[in-house]
Kinemage of the C-alpha trace (Angstrom):
@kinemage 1
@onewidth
@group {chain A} dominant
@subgroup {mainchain}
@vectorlist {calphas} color= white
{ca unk a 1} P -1.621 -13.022 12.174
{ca unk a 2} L -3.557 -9.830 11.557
{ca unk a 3} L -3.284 -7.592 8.857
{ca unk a 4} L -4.525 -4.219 7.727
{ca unk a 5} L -3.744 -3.108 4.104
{ca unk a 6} L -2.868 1.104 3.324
{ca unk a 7} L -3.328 1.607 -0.647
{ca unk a 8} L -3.154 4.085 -3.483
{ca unk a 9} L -6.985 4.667 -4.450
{ca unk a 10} L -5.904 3.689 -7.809
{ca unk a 11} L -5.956 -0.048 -7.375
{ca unk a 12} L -9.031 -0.059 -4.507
{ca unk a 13} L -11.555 -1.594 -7.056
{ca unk a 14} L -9.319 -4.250 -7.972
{ca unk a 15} L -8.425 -4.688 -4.045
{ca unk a 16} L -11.446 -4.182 -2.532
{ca unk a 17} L -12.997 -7.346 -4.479
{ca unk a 18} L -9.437 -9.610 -2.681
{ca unk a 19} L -9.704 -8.360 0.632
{ca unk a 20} L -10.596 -10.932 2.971
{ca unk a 21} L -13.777 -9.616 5.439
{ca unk a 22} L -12.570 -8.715 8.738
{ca unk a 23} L -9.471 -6.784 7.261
{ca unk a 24} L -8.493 -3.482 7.712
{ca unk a 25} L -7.989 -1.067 4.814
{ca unk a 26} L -7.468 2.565 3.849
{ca unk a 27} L -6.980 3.556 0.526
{ca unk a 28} L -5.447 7.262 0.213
{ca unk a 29} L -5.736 9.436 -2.229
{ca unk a 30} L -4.312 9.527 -5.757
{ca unk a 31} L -3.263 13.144 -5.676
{ca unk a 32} L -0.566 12.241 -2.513
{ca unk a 33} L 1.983 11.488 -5.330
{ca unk a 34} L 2.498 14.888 -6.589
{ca unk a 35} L 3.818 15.958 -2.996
{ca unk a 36} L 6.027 12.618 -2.161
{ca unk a 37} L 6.811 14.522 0.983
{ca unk a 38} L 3.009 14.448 1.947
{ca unk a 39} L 2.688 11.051 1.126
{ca unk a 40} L 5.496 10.081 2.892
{ca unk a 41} L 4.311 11.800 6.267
{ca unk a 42} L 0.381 10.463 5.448
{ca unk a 43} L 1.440 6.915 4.958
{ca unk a 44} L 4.340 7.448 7.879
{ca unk a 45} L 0.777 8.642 9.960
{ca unk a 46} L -1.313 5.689 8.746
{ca unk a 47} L 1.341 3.110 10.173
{ca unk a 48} L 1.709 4.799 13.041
{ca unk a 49} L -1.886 5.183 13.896
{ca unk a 50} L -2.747 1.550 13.293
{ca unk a 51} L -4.337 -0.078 16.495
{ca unk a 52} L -1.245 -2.738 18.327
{ca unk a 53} L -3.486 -5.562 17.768
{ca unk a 54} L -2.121 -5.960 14.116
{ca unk a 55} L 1.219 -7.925 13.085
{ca unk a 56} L 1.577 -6.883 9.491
{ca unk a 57} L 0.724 -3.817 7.396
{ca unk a 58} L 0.764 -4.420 3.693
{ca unk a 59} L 0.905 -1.424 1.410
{ca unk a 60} L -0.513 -0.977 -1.605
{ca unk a 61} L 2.167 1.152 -2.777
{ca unk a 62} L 5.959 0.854 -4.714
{ca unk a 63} L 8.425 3.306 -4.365
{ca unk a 64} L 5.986 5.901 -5.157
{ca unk a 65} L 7.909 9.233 -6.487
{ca unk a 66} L 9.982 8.156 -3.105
{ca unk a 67} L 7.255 9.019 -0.722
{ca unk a 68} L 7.616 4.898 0.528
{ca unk a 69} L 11.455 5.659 0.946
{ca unk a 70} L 12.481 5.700 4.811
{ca unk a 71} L 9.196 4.848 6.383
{ca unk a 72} L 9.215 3.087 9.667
{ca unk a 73} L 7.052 0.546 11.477
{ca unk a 74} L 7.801 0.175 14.783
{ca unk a 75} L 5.701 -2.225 15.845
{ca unk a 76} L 4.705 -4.261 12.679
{ca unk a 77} L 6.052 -5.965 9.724
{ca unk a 78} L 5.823 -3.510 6.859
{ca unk a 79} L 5.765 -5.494 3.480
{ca unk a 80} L 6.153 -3.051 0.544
{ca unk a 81} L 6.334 -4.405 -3.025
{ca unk a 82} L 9.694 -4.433 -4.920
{ca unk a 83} L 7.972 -2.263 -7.421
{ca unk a 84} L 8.360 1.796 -9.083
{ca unk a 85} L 4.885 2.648 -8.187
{ca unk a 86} L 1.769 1.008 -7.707
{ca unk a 87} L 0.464 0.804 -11.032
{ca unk a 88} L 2.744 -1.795 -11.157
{ca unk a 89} L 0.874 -4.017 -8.969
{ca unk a 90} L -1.246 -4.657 -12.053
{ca unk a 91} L 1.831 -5.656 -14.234
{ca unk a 92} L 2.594 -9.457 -14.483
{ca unk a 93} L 6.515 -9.776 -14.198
{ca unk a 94} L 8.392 -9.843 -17.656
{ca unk a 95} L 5.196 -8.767 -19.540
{ca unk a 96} L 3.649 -5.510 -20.266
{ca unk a 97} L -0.124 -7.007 -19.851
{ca unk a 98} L -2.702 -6.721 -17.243
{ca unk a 99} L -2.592 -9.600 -14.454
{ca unk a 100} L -5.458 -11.021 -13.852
{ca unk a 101} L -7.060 -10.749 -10.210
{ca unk a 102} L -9.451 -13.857 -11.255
């Protein structure tokens, strides 16, 4: 299975150091959240641009202001966290602390 990852620039120091070497990333820009309509069509562009060789995109990205809401893969598993937004990728479930990436 191949994979390429599509992430909010706020968590691409903590990913960056988890990505296995080979993998394809983009991390996109913070400010896409003010304008969920942009970051809908960017991320919407992202998937769609991603080379057929890959089976899975993973994004780094909850529900985002909406901007995740209705996006389609076509050819690849999409796996988007059950989450608001993606600073909640650092959140450890029931807790209001950090997870650790260690």
């Amino acid at each position: 299975m191949k994979i390429k990852i599509i992430a909010c620039e706020t968590v691409a120091d903590e990913l960056r150091s988890l990505i296995p070497e080979g993998v394809p990333y983009k991390f996109l820009e913070f400010g896409l959240h003010c304008t969920p309509e942009l970051l809908h069509a960017t991320l919407q562009e992202e998937i769609d641009s991603t080379p057929q060789d890959v089976d899975t995109i993973l994004l780094g990205y909850g529900m985002c202001s909406k901007g995740t809401l209705g996006l389609e893969a076509r050819r690849f598993r999409l796996v988007i966290p059950k989450l608001d937004d993606c600073i909640g990728l650092y959140l450890v479930p029931g807790r209001n602390t950090i997870a650790s990436t260690c």
